[in-house]
C-alpha positions as CSV (number, residue, x, y, z in Angstrom):
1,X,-28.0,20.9,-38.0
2,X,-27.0,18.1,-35.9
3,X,-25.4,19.0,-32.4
4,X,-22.3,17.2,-31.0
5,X,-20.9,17.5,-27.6
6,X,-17.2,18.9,-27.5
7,X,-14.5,16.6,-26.1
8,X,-10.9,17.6,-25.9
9,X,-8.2,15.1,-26.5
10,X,-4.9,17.0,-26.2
11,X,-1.1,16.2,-25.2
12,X,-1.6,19.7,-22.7
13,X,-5.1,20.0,-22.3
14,X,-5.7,23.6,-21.2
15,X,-6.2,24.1,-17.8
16,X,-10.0,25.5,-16.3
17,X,-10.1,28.1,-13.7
18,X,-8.9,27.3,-10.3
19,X,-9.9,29.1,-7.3
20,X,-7.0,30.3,-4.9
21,X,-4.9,27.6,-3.8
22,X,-2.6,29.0,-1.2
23,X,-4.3,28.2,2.4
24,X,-6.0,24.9,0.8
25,X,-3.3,22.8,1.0
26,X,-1.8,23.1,4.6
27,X,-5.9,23.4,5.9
28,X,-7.3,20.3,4.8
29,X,-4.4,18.4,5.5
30,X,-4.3,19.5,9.1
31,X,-7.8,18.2,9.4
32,X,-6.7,14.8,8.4
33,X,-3.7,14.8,10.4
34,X,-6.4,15.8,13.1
35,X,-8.9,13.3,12.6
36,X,-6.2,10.7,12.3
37,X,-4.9,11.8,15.6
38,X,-7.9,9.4,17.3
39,X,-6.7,6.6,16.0
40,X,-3.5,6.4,18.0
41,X,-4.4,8.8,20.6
42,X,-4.7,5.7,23.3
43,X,-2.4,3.6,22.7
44,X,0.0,5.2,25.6
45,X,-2.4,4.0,27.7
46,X,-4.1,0.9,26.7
47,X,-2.8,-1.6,29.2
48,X,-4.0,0.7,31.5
49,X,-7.7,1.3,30.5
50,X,-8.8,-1.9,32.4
51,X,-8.0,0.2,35.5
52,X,-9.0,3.2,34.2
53,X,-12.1,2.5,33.4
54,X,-12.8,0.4,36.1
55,X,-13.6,-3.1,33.9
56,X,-11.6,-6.3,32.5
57,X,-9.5,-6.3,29.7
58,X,-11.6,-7.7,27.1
59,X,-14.6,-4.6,27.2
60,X,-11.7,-2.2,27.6
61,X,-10.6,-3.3,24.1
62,X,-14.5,-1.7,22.7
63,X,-12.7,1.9,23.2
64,X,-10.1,1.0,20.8
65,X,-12.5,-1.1,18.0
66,X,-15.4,1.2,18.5
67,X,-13.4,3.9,17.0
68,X,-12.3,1.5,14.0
69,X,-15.7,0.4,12.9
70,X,-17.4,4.1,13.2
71,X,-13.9,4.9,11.2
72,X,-14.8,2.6,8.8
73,X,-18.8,2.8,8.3
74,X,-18.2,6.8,8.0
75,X,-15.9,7.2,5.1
76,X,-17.7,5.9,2.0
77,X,-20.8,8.0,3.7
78,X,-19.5,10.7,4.0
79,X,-18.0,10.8,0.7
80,X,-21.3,9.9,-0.8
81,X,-23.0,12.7,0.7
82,X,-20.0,15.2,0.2
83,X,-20.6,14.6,-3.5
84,X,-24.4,15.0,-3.1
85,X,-24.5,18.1,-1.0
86,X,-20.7,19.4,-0.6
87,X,-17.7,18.3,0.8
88,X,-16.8,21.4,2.5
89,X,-20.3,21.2,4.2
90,X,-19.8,17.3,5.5
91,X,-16.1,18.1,6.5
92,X,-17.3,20.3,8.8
93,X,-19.7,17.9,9.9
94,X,-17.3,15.3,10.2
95,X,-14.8,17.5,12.2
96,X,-18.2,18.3,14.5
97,X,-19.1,15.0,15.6
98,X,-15.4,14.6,16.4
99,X,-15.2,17.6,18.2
100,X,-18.2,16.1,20.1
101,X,-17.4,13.1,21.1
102,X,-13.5,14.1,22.2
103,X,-15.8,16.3,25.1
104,X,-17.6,13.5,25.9
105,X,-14.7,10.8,26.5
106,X,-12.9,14.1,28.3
107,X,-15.9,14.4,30.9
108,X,-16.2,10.6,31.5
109,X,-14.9,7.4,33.4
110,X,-17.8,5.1,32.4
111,X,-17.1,2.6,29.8
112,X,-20.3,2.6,27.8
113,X,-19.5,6.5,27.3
114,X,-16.6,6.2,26.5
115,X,-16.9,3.8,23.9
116,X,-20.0,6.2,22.8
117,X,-17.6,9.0,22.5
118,X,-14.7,6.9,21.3
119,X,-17.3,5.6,18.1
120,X,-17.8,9.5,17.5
121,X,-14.5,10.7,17.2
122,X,-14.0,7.6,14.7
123,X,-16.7,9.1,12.7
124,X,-14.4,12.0,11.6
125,X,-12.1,9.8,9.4
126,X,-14.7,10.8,6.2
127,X,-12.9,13.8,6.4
128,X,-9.7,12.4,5.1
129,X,-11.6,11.4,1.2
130,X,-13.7,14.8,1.5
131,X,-10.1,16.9,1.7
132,X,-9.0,14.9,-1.4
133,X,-12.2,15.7,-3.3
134,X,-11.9,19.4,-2.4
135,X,-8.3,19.5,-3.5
136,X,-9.9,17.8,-6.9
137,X,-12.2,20.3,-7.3
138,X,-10.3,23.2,-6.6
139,X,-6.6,23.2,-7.3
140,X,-4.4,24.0,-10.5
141,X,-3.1,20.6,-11.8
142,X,0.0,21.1,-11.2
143,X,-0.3,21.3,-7.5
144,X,-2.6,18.5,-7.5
145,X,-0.5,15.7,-7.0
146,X,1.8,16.7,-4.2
147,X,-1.2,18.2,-1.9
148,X,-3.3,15.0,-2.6
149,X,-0.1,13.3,-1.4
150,X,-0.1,15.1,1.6
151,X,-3.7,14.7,2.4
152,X,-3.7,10.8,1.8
153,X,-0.6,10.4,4.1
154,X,-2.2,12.3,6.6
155,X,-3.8,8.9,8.2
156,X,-0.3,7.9,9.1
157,X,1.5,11.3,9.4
158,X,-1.2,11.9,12.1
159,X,-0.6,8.6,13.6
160,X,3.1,9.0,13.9
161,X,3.1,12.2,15.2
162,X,0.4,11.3,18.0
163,X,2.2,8.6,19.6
164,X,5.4,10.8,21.1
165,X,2.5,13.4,22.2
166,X,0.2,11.4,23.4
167,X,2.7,9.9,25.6
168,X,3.8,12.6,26.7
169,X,0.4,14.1,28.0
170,X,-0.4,11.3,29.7
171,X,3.1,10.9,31.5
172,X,2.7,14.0,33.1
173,X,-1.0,14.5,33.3
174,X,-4.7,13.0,33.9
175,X,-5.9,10.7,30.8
176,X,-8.8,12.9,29.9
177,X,-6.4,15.7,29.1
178,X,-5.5,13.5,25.8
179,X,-9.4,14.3,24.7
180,X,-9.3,18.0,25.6
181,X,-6.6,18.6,23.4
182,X,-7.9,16.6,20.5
183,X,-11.2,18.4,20.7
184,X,-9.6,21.5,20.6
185,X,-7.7,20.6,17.5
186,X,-10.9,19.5,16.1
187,X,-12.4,23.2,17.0
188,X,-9.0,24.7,15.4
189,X,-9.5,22.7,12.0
190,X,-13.3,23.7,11.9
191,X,-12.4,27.7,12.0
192,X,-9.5,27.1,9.6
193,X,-11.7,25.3,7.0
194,X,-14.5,27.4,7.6
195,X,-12.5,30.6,6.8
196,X,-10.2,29.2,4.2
197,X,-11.7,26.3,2.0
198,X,-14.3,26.8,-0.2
199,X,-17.5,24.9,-1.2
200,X,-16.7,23.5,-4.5
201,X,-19.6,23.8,-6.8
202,X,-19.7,20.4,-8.5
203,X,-22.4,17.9,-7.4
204,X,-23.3,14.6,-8.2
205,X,-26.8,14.1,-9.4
206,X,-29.3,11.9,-7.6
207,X,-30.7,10.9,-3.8
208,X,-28.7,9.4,-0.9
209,X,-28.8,5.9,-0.7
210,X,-30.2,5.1,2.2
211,X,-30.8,1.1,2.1
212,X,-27.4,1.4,0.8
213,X,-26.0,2.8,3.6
214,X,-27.6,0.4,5.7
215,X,-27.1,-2.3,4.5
216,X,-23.0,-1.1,3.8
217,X,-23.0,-0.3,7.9
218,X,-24.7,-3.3,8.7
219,X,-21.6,-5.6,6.7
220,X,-18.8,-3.9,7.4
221,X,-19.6,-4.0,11.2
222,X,-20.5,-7.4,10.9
223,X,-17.3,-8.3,9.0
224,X,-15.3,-5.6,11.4
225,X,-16.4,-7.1,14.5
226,X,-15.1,-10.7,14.7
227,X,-11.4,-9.5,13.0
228,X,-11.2,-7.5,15.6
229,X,-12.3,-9.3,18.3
230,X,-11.9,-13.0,17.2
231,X,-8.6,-13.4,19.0
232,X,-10.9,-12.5,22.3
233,X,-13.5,-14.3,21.3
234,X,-11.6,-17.5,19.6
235,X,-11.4,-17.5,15.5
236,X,-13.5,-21.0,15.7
237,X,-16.0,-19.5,18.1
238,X,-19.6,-19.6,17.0
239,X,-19.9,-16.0,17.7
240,X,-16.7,-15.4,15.1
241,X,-17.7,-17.5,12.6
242,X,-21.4,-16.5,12.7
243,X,-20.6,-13.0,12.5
244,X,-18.5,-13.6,9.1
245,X,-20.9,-15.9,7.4
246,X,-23.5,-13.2,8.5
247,X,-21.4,-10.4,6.6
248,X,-20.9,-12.1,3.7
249,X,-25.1,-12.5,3.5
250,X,-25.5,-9.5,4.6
251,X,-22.6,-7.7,1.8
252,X,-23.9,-10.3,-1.1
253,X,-27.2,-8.8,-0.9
254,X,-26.1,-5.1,-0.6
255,X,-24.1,-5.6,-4.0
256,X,-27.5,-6.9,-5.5
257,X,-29.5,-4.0,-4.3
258,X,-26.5,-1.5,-5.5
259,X,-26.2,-3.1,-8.5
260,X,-30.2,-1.9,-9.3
261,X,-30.7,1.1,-7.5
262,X,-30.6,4.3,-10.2
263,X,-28.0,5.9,-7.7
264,X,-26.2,3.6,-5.5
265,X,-24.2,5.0,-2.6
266,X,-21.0,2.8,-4.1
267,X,-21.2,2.5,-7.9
268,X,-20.0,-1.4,-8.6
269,X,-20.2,-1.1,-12.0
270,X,-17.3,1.5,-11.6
271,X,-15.4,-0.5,-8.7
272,X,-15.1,-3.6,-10.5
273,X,-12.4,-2.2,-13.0
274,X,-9.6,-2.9,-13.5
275,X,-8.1,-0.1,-12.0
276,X,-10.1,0.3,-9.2
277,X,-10.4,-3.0,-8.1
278,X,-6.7,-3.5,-8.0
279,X,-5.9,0.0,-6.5
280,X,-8.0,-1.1,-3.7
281,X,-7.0,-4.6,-3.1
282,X,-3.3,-3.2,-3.1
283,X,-4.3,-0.8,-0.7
284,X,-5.7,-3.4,2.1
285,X,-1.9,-4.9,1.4
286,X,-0.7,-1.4,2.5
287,X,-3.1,-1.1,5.0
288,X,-1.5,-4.2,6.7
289,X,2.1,-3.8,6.4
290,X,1.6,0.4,7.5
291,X,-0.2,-1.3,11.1
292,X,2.4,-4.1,11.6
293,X,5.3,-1.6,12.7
294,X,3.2,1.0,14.8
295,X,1.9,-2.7,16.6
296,X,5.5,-4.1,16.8
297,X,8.2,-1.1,17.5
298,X,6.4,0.4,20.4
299,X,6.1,-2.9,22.4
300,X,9.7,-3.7,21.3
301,X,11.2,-0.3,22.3
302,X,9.4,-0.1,26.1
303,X,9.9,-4.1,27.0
304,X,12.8,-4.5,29.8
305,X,16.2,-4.9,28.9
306,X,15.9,-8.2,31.5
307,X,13.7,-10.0,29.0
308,X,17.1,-10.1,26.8
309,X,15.7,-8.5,23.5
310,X,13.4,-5.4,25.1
311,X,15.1,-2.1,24.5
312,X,13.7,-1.0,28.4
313,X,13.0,2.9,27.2
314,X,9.9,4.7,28.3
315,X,7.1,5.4,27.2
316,X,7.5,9.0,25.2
317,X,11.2,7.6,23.9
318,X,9.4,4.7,22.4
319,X,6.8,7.6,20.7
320,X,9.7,9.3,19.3
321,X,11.8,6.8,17.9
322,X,9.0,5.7,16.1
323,X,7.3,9.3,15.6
324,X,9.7,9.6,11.9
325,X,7.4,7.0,10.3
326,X,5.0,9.9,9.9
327,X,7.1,12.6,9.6
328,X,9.1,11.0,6.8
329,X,5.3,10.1,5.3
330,X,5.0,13.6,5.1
331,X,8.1,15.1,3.7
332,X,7.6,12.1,0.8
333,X,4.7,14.1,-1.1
334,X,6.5,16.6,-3.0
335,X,8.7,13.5,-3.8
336,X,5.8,11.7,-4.9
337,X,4.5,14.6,-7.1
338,X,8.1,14.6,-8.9
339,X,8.5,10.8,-9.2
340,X,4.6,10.6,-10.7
341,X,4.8,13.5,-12.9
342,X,7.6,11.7,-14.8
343,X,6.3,7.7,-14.2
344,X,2.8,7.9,-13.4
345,X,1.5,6.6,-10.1
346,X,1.3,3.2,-10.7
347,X,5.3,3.5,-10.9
348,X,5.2,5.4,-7.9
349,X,2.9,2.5,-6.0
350,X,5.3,0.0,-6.9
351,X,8.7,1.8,-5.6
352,X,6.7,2.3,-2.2
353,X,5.8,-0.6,-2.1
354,X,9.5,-1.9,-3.0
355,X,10.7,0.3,-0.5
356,X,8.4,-1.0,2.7
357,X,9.5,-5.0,1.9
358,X,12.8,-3.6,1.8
359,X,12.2,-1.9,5.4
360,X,10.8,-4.5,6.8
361,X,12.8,-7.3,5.6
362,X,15.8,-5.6,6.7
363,X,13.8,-5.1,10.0
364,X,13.3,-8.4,10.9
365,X,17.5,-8.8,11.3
366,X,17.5,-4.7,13.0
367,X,15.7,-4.9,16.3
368,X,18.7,-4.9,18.7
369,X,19.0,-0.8,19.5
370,X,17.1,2.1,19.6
371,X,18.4,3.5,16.6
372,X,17.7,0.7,14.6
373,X,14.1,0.9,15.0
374,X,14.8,4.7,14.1
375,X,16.1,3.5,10.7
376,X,13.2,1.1,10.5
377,X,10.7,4.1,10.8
378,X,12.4,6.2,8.2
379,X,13.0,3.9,5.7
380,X,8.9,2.6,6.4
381,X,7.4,5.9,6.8
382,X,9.2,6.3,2.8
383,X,7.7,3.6,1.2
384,X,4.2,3.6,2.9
385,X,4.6,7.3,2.8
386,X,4.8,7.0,-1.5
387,X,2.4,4.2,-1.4
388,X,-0.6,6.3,0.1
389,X,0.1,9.2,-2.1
390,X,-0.4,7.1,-5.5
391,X,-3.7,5.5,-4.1
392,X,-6.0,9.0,-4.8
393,X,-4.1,9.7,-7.9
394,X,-5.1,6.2,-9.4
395,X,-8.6,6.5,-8.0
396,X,-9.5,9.5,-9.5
397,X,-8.2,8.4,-12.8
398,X,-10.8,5.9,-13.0
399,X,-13.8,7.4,-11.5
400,X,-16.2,10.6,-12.8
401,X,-15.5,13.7,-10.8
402,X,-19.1,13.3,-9.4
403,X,-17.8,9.9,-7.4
404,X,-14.1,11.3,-6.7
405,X,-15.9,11.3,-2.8
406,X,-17.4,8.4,-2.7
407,X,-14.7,6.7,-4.6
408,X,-11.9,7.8,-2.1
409,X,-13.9,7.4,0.6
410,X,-14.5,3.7,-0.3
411,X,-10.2,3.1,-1.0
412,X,-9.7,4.8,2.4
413,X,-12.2,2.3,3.9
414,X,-9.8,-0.4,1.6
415,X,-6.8,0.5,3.9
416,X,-9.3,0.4,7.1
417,X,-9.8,-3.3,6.7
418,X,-6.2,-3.5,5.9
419,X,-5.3,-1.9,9.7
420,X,-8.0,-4.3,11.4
421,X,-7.0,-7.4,9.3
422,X,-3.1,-6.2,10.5
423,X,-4.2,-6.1,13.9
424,X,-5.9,-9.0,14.3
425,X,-3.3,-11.4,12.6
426,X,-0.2,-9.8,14.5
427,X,-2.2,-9.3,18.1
428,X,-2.7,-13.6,17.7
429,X,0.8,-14.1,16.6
430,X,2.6,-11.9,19.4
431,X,-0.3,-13.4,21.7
432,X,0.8,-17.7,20.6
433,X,4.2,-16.4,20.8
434,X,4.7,-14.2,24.0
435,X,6.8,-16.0,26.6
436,X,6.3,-16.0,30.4
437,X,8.5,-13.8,32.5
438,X,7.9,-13.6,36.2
439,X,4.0,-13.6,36.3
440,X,2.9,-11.6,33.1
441,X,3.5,-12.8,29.3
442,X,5.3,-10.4,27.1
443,X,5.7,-10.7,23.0
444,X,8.9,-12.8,22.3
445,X,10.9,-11.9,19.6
446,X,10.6,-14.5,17.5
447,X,6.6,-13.3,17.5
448,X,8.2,-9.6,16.4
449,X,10.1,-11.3,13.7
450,X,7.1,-13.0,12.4
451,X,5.1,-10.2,12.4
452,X,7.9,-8.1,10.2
453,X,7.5,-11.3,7.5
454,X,3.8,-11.1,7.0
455,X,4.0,-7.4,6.4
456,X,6.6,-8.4,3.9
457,X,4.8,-10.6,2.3
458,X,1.4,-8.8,2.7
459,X,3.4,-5.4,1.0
460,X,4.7,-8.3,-2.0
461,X,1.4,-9.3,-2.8
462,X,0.7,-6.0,-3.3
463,X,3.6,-5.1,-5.5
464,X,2.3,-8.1,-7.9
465,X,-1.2,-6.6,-7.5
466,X,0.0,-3.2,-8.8
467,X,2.1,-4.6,-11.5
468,X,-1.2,-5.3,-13.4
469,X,-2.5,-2.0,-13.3
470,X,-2.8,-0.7,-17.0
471,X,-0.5,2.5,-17.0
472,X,-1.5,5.7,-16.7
473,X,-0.3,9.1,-17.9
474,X,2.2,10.9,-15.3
475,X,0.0,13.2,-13.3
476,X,-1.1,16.2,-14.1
477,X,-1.4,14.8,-18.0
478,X,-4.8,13.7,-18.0
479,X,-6.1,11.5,-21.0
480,X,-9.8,13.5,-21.0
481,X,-10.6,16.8,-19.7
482,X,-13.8,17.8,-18.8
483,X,-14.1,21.4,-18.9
484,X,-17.4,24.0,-18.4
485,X,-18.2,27.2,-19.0
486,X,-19.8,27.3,-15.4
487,X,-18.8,29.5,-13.1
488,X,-16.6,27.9,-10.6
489,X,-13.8,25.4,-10.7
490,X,-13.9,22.3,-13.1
491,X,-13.2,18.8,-12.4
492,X,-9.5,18.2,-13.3
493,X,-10.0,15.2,-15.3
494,X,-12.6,12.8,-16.1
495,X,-11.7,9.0,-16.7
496,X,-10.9,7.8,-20.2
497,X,-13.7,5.2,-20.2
498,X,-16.3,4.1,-22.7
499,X,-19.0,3.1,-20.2
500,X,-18.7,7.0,-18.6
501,X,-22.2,9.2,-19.8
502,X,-21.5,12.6,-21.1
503,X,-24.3,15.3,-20.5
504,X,-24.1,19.0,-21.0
505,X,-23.6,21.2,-18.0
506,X,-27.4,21.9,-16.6
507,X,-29.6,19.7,-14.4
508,X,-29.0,15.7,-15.2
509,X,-31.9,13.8,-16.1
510,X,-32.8,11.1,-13.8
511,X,-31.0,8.0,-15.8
512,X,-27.8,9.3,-15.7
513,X,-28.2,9.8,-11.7
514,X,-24.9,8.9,-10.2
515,X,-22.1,9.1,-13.2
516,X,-22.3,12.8,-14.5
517,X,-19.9,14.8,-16.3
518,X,-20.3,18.5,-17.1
519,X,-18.8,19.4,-21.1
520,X,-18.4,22.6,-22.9
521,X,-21.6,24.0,-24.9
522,X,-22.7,21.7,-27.2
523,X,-21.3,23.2,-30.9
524,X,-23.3,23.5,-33.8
């Protein structure tokens, strides 16, 4: 008799067997807000690392942008392998390397070590799209969308909350303290995860892709490089332009190799939808208008009142007015869960996005107080705070739950370039705008105001973006469920598309490498 494989389509699909949920949550996203810590945890002190560090401005800029590139050449990676060999496994990894190279920039005053140490706490930002996985893997659907909320707006909840700290510490005590402290939140997430996640069984099928991840390292630092440092260098520069044109070589042929390897370390096929594509293109838009204010506020808030605009506070009261851009990112996610369950998250997308031109465009006529630039932050930290929290929910729903690392780790490398694009396009246009006072140049306002505008119009070429995202059910309604009879938690949901292979649970045969989905027993 012929055998057919079972696939349920149901209004209320029943829901698999989920392992405990209760320290999940709160664990995994204290790792991200830890890992997410490194990438403000200098900024207190930047315009002093010339000194510091004993070297010129322009190499003391390599701390900062060799934390961004390893940030960025890290998180599809580690993804990749998380699906391949477990995420819990490669968190911890991810939260080891950090843990590493926070003791090496503590015990250190040269620059090349620091910069060594500074590209290894920057590897740690995998861990963000690992935590998401997990939380795929392992928890009920109805508490799905809130904590993958939480865990996505963990890069800027993390960011927020570092700058008031961070300012603090070094106020009031030696620089290196700053990397003793993140190493031993580092240490603190390890033990937590270690004693209160678990190892989700699901695996993808296949080999790591190692020409893949090559030649993906190889691009993105080649494309990362000049953004970052063209303003140094000169945008028209040979080195600038050579550098891009070498990227795009470089990337072209790494999309023709993915597109024939059995088991790619980024599945093109699957990023080229609809879905994804435009989830991720949005999400360099966010990426952009979430940098702009942690770039603009600070500067604005500690610039003396003599200039006639500066707000002359120091440096931890600049940190705190604009520390509720993350904690309003955080509080958002149970918001999110409501507002998604009832419109789905490409509805949800759209208001945050709403929300952050709103912010900003208001912004650019509310930069004469201190509390102003409070009311900026909140009414910011809303929208991007919604934003972030749709991005995994619309990823997911497009992707097997084989990829769901690999996939996330690629959108969170989406809102990567989005930060570096941010920073390079507002750090030339306060630089062409900054007006002389005494013997230094500071930002002018007019360059803060301009900055405000293209995050409002980067965020509004997002909304339009996101307005042609097919709809999706409200979360927690998935249109296919996946289900096993293994032992162990099952994938939540897997994507309603055609070109998806369906196997039985058991080893995958070698064709199917990279796009797996375990079904019930086949029925006679």
């Amino acid at each position: 008799m012929r055998r057919t494989k079972q696939i349920r389509h149901a209004e209320e699909p029943p829901e698999p067997p989920k392992a405990r949920s209760g320290p999940i949550v709160p664990v995994l996203a204290f790792a991200g807000i830890t890992v997410a810590v490194m990438q403000t945890l200098l900024v207190p002190v930047i315009k002093d690392l010339p000194v510091l560090l004993s070297t010129d401005a322009a190499n003391a800029t390599w701390v900062m942008t060799a934390t961004l590139l390893a940030g960025a050449v890290s998180t599809p990676i580690m993804g990749r392998l998380g699906d391949l060999y477990g995420k819990r496994r490669m968190l911890l990894a991810s939260l080891a390397v950090m843990v590493i190279g926070s003791l090496v920039c503590a015990s250190t005053d040269d620059l090349v070590v620091m910069i060594i140490g500074r590209a290894l706490q920057g590897f740690a930002m995998g861990a963000i799209p690992l935590g998401i996985g997990i939380m795929r893997d392992e928890l009920p659907r109805e508490k799905l969308g809130s904590a993958m909320a939480l865990m996505s707006s963990s890069i800027g909840v993390g960011g927020g909350l570092a700058l008031p700290a961070a300012a603090l510490v070094a106020q009031h005590a030696d620089w290196h303290v700053l990397f003793l402290g993140s190493a031993g939140l580092g240490v603190l997430a390890m033990a937590l995860t270690y004693a209160l996640v678990p190892e989700p069984p699901l695996r993808a099928p296949g080999t790591f892709d190692h020409i893949g991840a090559f030649g993906l390292s190889l691009g993105l630092v080649l494309l990362l490089l000049p953004i970052t440092k063209g303003g140094d260098w000169g945008w028209a520069s040979a080195p600038t332009l050579g550098l891009l044109a070498a990227s795009v070589a470089v990337l072209v042929l790494w999309g023709l190799f993915e597109l024939r390897t059995p088991a790619p370390l980024v599945d093109l096929r699957t990023t080229a939808r609809r879905e994804v594509l435009l989830t991720n293109l949005a999400s360099i838009m966010v990426g952009v208008a979430f940098y702009a204010v942690s770039l603009v506020l600070p500067q604005l808030l500690q610039l003396p009142a003599s200039t006639g605009y500066g707000l002359g506070r120091s440096m931890v009261v600049a940190g705190l007015c604009v520390a509720p851009l993350g904690v309003t990112m955080m509080f958002v996610a149970p918001l999110y869960a409501r507002i998604s369950a009832r419109r789905g998250p490409k509805a949800t997308l759209m208001l945050g996005m709403l929300i952050i031109a709103i912010g900003y465009g208001a912004g650019i006529g509310l930069l004469s107080a201190a509390w102003q630039t409070v009311l900026i932050a909140v009414v910011l930290g809303a929208g991007i705070g919604l934003a972030y929290s749709s991005l995994p929910a619309l990823i997911i729903g497009a992707v097997d739950p084989s990829e769901t690392g690999a996939a996330n780790g690629l959108n969170t490398l989406m809102r990567s370039i989005g930060t570096s694009v941010s920073s390079a396009v507002i750090g030339m246009v306060l630089a062409d705008t900054s007006v002389r006072m005494g013997s230094v140049e500071v930002p002018s306002m007019e360059g803060f105001r301009i900055s405000f505008l293209i995050a409002t119009g980067a965020v509004l070429v997002g909304l339009v973006l996101a307005a042609f995202l097919p709809s999706q059910r409200p979360s927690g309604h998935p249109v296919l469920l996946a289900s096993s009879t293994d032992s162990g938690p099952a994938p939540v949901a897997a994507p309603a598309s055609a070109s998806t292979t369906v196997v039985p649970a058991g080893p995958a045969p070698a064709e199917s490498a990279g796009r797996t989905v375990r079904h019930d027993k086949a029925l006679p």
